[in-house]
C-alpha positions in Angstrom: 0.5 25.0 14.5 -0.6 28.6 13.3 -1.0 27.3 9.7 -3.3 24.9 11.1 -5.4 27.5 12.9 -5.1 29.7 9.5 -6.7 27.1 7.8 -9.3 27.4 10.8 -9.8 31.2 12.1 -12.9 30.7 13.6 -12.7 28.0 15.4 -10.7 26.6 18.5 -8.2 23.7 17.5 -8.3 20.9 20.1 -5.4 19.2 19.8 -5.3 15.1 21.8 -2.2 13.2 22.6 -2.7 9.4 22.4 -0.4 6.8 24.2 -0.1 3.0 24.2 2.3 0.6 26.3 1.6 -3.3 27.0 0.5 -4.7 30.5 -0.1 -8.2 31.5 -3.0 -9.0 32.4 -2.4 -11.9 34.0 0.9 -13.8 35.2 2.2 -17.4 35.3 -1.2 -18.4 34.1 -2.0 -17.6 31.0 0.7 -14.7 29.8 -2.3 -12.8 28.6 -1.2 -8.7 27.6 -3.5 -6.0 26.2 -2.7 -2.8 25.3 -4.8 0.0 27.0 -5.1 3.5 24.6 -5.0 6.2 26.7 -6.0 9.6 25.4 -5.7 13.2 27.1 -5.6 16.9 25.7 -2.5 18.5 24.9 -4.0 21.6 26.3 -3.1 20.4 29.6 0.7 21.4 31.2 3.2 19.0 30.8 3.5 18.8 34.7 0.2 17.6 35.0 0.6 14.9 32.3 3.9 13.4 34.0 1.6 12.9 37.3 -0.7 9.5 37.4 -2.3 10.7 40.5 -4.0 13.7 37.9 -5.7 11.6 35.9 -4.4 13.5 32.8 -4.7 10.4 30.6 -7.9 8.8 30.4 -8.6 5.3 28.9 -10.3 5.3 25.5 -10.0 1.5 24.8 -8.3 -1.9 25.5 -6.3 -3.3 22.0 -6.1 -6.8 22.9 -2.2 -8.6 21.9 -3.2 -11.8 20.2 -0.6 -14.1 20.1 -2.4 -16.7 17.4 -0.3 -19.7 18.9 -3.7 -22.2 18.2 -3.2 -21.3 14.3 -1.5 -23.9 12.4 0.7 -23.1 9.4 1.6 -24.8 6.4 5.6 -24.5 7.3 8.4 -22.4 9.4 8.5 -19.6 7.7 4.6 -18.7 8.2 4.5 -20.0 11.8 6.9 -17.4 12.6 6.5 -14.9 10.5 2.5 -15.2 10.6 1.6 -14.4 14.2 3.5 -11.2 13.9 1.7 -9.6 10.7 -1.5 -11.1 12.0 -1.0 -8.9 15.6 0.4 -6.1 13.7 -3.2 -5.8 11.2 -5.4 -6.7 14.6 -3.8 -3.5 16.1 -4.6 -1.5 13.3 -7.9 -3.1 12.6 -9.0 -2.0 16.7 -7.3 1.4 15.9 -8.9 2.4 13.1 -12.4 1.6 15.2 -11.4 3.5 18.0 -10.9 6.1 15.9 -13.8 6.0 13.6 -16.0 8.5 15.6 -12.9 11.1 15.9 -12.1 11.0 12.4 -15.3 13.1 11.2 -14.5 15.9 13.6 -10.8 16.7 12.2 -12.5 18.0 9.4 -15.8 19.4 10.6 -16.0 21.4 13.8 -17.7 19.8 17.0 -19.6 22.6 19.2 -18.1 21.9 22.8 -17.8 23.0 26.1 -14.6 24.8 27.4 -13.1 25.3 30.7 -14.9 28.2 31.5 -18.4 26.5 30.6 -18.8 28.8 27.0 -19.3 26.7 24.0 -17.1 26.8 21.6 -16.6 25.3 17.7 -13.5 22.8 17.9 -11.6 20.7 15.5 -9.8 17.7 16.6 -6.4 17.5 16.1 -4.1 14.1 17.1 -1.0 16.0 18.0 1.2 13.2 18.6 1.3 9.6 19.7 3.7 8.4 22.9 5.1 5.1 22.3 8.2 3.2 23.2 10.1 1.4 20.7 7.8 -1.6 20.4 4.8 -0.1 20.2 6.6 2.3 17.6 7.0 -0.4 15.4 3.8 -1.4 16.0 2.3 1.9 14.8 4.6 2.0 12.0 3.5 -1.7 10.8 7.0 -2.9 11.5 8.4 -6.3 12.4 10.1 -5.1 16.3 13.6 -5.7 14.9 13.3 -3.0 12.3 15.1 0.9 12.9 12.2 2.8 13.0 13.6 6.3 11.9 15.9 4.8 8.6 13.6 1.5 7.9 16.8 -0.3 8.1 16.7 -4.2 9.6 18.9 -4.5 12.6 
């Protein structure tokens, strides 16, 4: 964290936390999920963060699951391997335009208000990404039966 504000000494690192989990959208009809990106700053106490009722998290976009069950493929092997790849890059594809306006300011400072109303040079800084296992693999561009940490098939 210090190198980071070395490499900064002027300005105010504003470092974001980013988390993802799947909710249904609908049941018994339809078994349709997305995935809601929720985004908060890690500037704010851990306390805070563990409490829904604080609003801490704050949805930055819906990543819709597609399932791609009306595809047809030309044998087994695609039609289950297929659906899984193609949900995998539509994640990523939706990510990386969510995160297209962001991107510039890890780099180039952002003038900003703080809490005390002064305004203040920032850089953006994704800190870290919560996740549970799926959606790990998912961020790593993993088949879900894959160790994450070794890369090892299970």
């Amino acid at each position: 964290w210090n190198e980071l504000q070395r490499k900064f000494p002027n300005l105010t690192i504003n470092p974001f936390i980013m988390t993802t989990d799947s909710t249904h959208l609908t049941q018994l009809t339809g078994d349709k999920k997305v995935k809601p990106l929720l985004i908060s700053s890690a500037h704010i106490h851990q306390n805070v963060h563990a409490k829904p009722s604080k609003w801490a998290f704050l949805p930055l976009a819906f990543i819709p699951e597609g399932k791609f069950s009306h595809l047809e493929f030309q044998n087994p092997t695609q039609a289950s391997l297929l659906p899984g790849i193609l949900s995998r890059r539509l994640y990523h594809m939706c990510m990386r335009e969510v995160m297209k306006p962001v991107i510039p300011f890890t780099v180039t400072p952002i003038e900003m208000v703080d809490s005390e109303g002064y305004i203040r040079k920032e850089i953006l800084a994704p800190l870290f990404y919560i996740a549970d296992t799926p959606e790990q693999a998912l961020v790593a561009g993993l088949a879900p039966n894959n160790c994450i940490p070794c890369l090892a098939g299970t």
